[in-house]
C-alpha positions in Angstrom: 173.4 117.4 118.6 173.7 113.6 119.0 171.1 111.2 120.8 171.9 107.7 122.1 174.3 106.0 124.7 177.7 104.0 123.7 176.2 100.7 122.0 178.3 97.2 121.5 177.7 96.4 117.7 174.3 95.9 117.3 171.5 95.5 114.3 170.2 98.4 113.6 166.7 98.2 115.0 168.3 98.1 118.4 170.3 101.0 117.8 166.9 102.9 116.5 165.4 101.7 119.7 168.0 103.1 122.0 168.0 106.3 120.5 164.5 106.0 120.9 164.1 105.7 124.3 166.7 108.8 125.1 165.1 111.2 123.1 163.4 114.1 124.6 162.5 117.5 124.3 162.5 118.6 128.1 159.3 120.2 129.3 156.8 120.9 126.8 153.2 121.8 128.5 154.5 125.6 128.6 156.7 126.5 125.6 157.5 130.3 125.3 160.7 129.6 122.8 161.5 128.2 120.0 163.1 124.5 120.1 166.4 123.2 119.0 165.3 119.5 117.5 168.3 117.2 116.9 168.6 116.1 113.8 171.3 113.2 114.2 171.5 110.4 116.7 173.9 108.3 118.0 175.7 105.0 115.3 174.7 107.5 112.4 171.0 107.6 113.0 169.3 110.3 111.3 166.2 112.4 113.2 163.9 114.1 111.1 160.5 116.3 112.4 157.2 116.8 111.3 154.6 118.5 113.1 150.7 118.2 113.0 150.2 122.5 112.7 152.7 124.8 111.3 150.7 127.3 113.1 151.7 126.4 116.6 155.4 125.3 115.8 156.7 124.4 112.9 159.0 121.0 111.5 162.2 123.6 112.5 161.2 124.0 116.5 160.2 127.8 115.8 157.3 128.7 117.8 154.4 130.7 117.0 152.7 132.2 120.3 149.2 133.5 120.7 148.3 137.0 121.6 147.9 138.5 124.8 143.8 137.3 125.7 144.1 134.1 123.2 144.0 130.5 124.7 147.1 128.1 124.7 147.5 126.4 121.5 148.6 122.3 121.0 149.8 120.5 118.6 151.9 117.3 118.3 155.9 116.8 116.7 156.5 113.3 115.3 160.0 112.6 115.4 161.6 109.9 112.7 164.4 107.6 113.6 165.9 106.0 111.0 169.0 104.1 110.6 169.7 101.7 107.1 166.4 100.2 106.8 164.6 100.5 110.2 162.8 103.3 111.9 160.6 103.9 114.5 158.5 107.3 115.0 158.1 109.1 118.6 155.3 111.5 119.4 155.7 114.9 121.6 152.6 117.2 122.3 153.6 120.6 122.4 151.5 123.8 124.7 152.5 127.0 123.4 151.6 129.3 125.9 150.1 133.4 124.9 151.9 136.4 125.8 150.6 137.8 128.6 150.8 141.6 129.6 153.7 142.7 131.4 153.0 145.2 134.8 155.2 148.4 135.2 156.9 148.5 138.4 159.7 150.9 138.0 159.5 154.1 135.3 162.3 156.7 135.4 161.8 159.3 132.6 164.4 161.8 133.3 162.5 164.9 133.2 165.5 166.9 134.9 165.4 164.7 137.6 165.6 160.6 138.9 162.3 160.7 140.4 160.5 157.4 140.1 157.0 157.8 137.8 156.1 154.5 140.4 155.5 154.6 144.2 156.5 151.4 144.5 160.2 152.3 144.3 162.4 155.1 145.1 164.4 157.6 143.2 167.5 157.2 141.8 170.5 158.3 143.2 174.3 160.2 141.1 177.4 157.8 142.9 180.7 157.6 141.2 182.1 155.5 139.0 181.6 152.4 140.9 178.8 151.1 142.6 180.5 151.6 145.8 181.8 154.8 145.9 180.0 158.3 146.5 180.4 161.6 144.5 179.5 162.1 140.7 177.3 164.6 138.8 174.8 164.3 136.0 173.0 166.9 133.9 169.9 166.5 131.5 170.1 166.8 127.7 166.9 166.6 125.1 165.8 163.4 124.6 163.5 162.3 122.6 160.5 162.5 124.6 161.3 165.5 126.8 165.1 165.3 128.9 167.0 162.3 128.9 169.9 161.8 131.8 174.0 162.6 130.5 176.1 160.7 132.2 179.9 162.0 132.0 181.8 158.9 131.9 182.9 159.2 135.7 179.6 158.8 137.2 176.0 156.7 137.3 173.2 156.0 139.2 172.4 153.8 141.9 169.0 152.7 141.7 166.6 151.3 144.6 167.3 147.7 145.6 165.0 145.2 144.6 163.8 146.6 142.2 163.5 143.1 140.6 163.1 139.7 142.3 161.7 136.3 140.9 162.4 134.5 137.6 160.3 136.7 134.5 161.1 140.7 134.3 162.0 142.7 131.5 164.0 146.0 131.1 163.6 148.8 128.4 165.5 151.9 127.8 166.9 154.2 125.2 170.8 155.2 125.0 173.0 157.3 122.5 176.7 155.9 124.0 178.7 158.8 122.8 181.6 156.2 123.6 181.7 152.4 122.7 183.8 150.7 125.5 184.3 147.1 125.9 182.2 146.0 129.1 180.7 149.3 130.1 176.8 148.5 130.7 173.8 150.5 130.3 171.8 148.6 132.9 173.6 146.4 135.8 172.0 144.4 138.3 173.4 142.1 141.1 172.6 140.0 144.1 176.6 139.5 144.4 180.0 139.8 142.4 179.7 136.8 141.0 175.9 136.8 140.6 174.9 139.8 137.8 173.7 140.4 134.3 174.9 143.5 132.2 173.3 145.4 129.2 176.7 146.2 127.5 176.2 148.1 124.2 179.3 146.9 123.1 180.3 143.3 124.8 183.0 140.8 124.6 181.6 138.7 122.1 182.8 140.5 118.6 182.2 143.8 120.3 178.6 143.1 119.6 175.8 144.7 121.8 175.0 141.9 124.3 173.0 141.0 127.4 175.8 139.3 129.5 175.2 137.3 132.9 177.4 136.7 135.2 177.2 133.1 137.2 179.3 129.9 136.2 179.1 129.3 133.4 178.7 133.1 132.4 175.4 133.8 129.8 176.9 135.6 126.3 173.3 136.5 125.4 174.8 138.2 122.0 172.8 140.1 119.6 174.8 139.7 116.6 175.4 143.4 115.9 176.2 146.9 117.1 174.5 149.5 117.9 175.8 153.2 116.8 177.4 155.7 118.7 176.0 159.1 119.3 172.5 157.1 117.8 169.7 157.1 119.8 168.9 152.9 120.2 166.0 151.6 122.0 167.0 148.2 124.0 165.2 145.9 125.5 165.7 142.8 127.2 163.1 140.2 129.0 163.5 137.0 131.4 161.0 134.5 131.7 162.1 131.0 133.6 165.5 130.7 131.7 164.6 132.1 128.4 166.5 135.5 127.6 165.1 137.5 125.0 166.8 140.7 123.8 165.5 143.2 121.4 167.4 146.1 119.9 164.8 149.1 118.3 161.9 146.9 118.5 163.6 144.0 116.4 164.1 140.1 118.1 167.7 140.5 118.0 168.0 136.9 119.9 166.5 134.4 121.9 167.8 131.3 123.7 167.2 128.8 126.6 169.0 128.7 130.1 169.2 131.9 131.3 170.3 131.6 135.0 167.8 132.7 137.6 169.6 135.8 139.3 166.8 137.6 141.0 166.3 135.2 143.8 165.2 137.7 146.7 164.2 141.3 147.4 168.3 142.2 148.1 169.3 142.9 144.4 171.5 145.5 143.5 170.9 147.6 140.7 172.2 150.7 138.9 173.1 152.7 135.4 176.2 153.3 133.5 178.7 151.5 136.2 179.2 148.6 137.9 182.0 147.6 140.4 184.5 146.7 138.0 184.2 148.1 134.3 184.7 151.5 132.7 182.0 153.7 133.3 179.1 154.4 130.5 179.3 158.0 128.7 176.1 159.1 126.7 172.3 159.3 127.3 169.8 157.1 129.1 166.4 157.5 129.0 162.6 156.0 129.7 163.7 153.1 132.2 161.1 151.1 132.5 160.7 147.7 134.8 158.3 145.3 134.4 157.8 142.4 136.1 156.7 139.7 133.9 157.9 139.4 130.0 157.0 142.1 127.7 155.2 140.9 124.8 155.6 142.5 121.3 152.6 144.6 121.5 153.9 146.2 124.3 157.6 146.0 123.5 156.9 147.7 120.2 154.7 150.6 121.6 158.2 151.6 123.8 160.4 151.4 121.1 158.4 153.9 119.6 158.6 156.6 121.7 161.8 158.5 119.9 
């Protein structure tokens, strides 16, 4: 990543200047993920980092948040300009915010039934293989705490609307596909066709399991690698104000910046194995949970240890 505007030939003072002046690192009073510092500027500058504690966020922009109860931590990054024989240093403070507990809104164990474990939400309901259409069957199978759902590969589950609304919300589940097909998803929700994100255990980024958002552009939130088939897999994903986190067993599998806001009101839609487009998820599901809020790793590890 380059900093700086277009320049006429200049000395290179002015050029450190410029670069200078254009440099930021967005909104910093909050931080919940790591940063991506630039390390090059415009006319050849170089940009190197240093920061005041390692134990906040390091000279790399990785961030080290406190534990659920712990204050906010600060700190400061000094960035380096340098270009032939001038430089010029700019300061940033930096707020890295705590994890915070996450509250359970929706919990669907699958105990020979969709019966909501929550009030707050209804049970779930057997559709066909599309969001739209009516029919389908399901049957239960051991999972590994008690039953776990079987979905058939021709039908899913319509689950209560609204179920999430507002920018920070997380999802966990376990699955054994006994199929990998491209773009089938685990977990769908929508506020429209063009407006959706998609837990896909085997996406269209080098098959890889993925967290994929539909929107313009579209969000390839990519874990890097693939889970098994006929493998039980805990997955997880969380939102919090743009940052997408997805976890796969436990495990950070990746984080990044700019997830669109989807949830905007109370009219979501939201289901299991289909969607209204993509072939239709055959295997296991079991222990939805929804939470609103992000799910810190105290909690996200204690649900990834249920099988």
């Amino acid at each position: 990543m380059a900093w700086g505007s277009q320049l006429p030939n200049s000395s290179d003072a002015t050029v450190v200047e410029s670069v200078y002046r254009e440099l930021e690192l967005g909104d910093t009073s909050r931080m919940v993920a790591n940063l991506t510092l630039p390390k090059e500027g415009s006319r050849q500058t170089s940009i190197t980092w240093k920061t005041s504690d390692p134990n906040v966020i390091s000279a790399t922009g990785e961030v080290k948040r406190p534990a659920i109860g712990e204050k906010a931590t600060s700190t400061t990054l000094t960035a380096t300009i340098t270009k032939g024989g001038s430089n010029k240093h700019k300061i940033f403070n930096i707020t890295v915010s705590p994890y915070e507990t996450a509250t359970l809104t929706a919990q669907y164990p699958f105990e020979n039934d969709l019966k909501a474990h929550k009030v707050v939400f209804a049970n779930g309901v057997v559709i066909g293989d599309r969001i739209d259409r009516d029919g389908g069957a399901v049957t239960y199978t051991e999972g590994g705490s008690g039953k776990a759902v079987l979905l058939d590969g021709k039908s899913g589950i319509q689950l209560p609307q609204g179920m999430i609304s507002g920018p920070a919300y997380s999802v966990s589940l376990w699955v054994p596909p006994h199929e990998l097909t491209l773009y089938t998803p685990t977990f769908f929700g929508a506020m429209d066709n063009n407006h959706w994100i998609s837990l896909l255990p085997k996406g269209p980024e080098g098959e890889n399991t993925m967290l994929w958002s539909g929107g313009s552009p579209r969000y390839n939130g990519s874990t890097g690698m693939k889970i098994k088939a006929n493998e039980w897999t805990h997955l997880a994903f969380t939102v919090d104000n743009g940052v997408l986190s997805v976890y796969v067993n436990g495990k950070l599998q990746l984080t990044g910046a700019g997830f669109p806001n989807i949830f905007t009101s109370k009219a979501g839609t939201f289901s299991l194995g289909v969607n209204w487009w993509d072939p239709v998820f055959k295997g296991a599901i079991d222990e939805l949970n929804i939470f609103e809020g992000e799910l810190p790793p105290s909690q996200l590890a204690e649900l990834a240890k249920i099988k």
